[in-house]
C-alpha positions in Angstrom: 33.3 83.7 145.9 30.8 83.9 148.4 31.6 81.9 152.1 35.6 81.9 151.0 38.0 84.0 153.5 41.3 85.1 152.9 44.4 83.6 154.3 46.5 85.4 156.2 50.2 86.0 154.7 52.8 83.9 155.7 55.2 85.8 158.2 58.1 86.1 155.1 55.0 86.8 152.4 53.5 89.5 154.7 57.4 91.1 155.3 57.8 91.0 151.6 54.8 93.3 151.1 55.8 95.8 153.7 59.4 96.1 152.7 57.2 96.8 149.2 55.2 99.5 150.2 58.2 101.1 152.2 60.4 101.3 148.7 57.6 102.2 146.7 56.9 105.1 149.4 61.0 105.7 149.4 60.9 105.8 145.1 57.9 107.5 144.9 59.2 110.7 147.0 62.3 110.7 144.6 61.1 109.8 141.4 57.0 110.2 141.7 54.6 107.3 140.9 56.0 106.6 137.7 59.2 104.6 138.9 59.0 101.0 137.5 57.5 98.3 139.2 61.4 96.6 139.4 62.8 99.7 140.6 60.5 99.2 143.9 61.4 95.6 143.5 64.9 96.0 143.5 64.8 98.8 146.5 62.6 96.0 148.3 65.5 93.3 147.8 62.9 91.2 146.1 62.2 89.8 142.3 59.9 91.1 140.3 57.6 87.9 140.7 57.3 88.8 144.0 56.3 92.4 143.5 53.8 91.2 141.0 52.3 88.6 143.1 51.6 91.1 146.0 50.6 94.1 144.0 49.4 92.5 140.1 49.0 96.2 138.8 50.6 99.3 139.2 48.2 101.2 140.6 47.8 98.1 143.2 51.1 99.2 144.7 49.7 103.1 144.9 46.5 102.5 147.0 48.6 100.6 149.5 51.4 103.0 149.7 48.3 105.3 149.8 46.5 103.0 152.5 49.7 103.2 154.3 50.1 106.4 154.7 46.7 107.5 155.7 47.1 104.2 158.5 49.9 106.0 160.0 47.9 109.4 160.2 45.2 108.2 161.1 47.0 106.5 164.3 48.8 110.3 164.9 45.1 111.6 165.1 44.1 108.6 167.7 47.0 109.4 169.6 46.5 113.6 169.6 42.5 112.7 170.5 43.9 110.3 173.0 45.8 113.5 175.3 43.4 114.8 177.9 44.8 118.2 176.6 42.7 119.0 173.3 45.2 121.7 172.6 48.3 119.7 172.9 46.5 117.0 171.1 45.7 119.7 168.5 49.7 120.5 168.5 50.8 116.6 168.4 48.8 115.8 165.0 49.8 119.3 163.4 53.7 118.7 164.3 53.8 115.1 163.5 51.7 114.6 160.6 54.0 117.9 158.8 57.1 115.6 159.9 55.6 112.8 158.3 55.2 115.1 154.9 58.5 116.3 155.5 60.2 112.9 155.8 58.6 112.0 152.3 57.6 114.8 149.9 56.1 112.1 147.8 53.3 111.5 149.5 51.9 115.0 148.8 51.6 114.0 145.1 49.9 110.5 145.9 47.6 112.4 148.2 46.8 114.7 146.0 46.3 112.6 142.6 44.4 109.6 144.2 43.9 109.6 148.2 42.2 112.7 149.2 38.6 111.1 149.5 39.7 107.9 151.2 41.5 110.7 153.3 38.6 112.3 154.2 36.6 109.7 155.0 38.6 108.1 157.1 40.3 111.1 159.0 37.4 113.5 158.0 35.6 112.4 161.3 38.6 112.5 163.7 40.4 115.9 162.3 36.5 117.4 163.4 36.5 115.8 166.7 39.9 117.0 167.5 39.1 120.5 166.3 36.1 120.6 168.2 37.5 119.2 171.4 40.4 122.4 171.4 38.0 124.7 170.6 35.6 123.3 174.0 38.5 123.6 175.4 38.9 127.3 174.9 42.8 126.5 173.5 41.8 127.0 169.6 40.1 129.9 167.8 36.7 129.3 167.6 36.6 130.3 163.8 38.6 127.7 163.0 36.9 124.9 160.9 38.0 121.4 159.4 38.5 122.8 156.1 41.0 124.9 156.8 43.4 122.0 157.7 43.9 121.5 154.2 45.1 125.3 153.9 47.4 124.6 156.8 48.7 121.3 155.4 49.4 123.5 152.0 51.0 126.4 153.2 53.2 124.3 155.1 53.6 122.3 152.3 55.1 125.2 150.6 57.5 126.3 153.1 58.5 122.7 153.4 59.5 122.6 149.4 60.4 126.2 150.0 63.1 125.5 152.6 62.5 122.2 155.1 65.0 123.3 158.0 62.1 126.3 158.5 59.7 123.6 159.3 59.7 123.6 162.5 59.6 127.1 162.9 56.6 128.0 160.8 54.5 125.5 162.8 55.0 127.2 165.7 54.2 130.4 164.1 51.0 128.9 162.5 49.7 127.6 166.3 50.5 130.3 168.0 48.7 132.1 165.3 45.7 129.8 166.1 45.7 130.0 169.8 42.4 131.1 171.3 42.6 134.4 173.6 45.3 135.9 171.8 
């Protein structure tokens, strides 16, 4: 209705939802989105009634586990373009937003069945600006372009279902393997 604002959530309501989206992040990884709305519920120490007030449909419950994600890499990116060092920046987001995959495997299936244009459009602009900044920088190779993120984020993606203790390891394969002047 036009002229009506929303309400902020009461302090318990707005706990509720994120103890929501956490489980449903926490059941998706395990089980995919196809858990039952009172399986989040129960994970969230909540009744259903409150699940279904916060999120009325199922795929309500995706697009903010979906939202929440791309909120926390979108902060990672604001924190790498924040480091006076483009390069280390460049490092930060790579290591950290792998960790984050790492930590939940789920969100690569989410990602990839709903999120990857809100993904884009939201850390389209500050992937390119960070590239850009390391390669003015002379730190990353200059034929390096935004769209081959997503073959990074993949072939890490791999190694990480492949065996996740490698992680680490294999990132610091990939950079140096992107370093400028090598």
């Amino acid at each position: 209705m036009p002229g009506t604002t929303e309400r902020p959530l009461r302090r318990d309501a707005q706990a509720n939802r994120e103890r929501l989206v956490a489980a449903a992040l926490d059941a998706f990884a395990e089980g995919g989105v196809d858990v039952p709305m009172d399986e989040v519920a129960r994970r969230a120490g909540v009744g259903v009634g409150t699940i279904y007030r916060n999120f009325p449909a199922k795929d309500d419950l995706v697009d903010a586990v979906l939202e929440d994600a791309i909120d926390r890499l979108v902060a990672i990116l604001e924190r790498a373009l924040a480091l006076d060092d483009a390069w280390e920046g460049f490092r930060l987001y790579l290591e950290h937003a792998l960790d984050l995959h790492a930590r939940n495997r789920g969100l690569k299936e989410l990602f990839a069945a709903r999120g990857t244009g809100r993904a884009r459009k939201r850390m389209g602009p500050l992937a390119v600006r960070l590239i850009s900044r390391a390669q003015e920088q002379g730190a990353l190779r200059p034929d390096f372009k935004a769209e081959d993120l997503r073959l990074v984020f993949r072939s890490a993606g791999a190694v990480i279902e492949y065996d996740p203790s490698s992680r680490r390891r294999f990132v610091a394969l990939l950079l140096d393997g992107l370093k400028a002047g090598r």
